[in-house]
N, C-alpha and C positions, 0 to 999 in steps of 0.2 A: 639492058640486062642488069639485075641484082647483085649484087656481093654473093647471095646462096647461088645466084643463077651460075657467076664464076666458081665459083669453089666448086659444084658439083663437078662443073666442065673440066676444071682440073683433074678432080681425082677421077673420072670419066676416062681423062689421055694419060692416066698411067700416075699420078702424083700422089706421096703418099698421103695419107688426113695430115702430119705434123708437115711434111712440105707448104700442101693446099693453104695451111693458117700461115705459115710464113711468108709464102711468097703472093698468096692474095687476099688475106683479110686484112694481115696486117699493113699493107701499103696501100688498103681502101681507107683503115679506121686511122690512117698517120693524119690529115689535114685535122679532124678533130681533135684528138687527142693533143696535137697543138697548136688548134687556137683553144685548149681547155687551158693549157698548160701557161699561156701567154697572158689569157685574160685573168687568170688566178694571178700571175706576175702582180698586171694592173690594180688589183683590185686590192693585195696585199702591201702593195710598196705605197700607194694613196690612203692606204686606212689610217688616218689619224689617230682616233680616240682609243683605238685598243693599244696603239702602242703607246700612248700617253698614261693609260691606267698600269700598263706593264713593265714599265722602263725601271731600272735598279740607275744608281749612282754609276757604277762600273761600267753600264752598257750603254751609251747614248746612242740613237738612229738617226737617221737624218730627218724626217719630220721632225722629233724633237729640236732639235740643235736649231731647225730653223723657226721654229717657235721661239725657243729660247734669244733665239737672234732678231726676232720681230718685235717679242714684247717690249723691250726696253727702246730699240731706236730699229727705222726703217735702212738695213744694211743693203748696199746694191748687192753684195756676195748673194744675197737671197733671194734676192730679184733675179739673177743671173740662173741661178738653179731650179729655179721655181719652171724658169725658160725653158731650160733643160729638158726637163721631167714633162713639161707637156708635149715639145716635139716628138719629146722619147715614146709618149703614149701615142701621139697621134701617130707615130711611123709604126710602131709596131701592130695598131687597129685597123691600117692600113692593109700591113703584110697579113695581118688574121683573113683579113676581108679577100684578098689575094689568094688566098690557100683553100677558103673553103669557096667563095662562090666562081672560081676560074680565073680565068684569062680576060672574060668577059666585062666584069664591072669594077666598079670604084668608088663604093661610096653610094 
């Protein structure tokens, strides 16, 4: 069955249209909506260059800082975070891949 084919069948057993979107569009369109939400995370927290062009004195990010921490001498503090950040990616591409394609796969 489709998402319309549910919805109709809702409001078919009595549910009203603002019910039907509540209680089955919206809990068909949640796995998307966040792995939308997850992979924007990714894509924004790894963007280098725009926050390199955009950073003020006042504001440092953490790509910067660890830029700023590479160029003069190889800090392990970096290397540590760097660790960080990719399991953090890899776990969280994981749960995306969990939410949108089931129970079933992995990668």
């Amino acid at each position: 069955m489709s998402g319309v084919d549910l919805e109709e069948a809702a409001m078919s057993l009595g549910a009203s249209p603002l019910r039907a979107i509540l209680h089955v569009v919206v809990p068909l369109m949640k796995p998307g909506i966040m792995a939308g939400l997850i992979f924007a995370f990714i894509i924004s927290f790894n963007e280098f260059t725009v926050t390199f062009f955009m950073y003020t004195i006042d504001v440092r990010t953490l790509p910067i800082w660890m830029y700023s921490r590479t160029v003069s001498s190889l800090d392990p503090t970096t290397l540590a975070i760097s660790t960080l950040i990719i399991a953090l990616d890899v776990a969280l591409i994981a749960w995306v891949d969990k939410l949108v394609a089931g129970k079933g796969s992995l990668f």
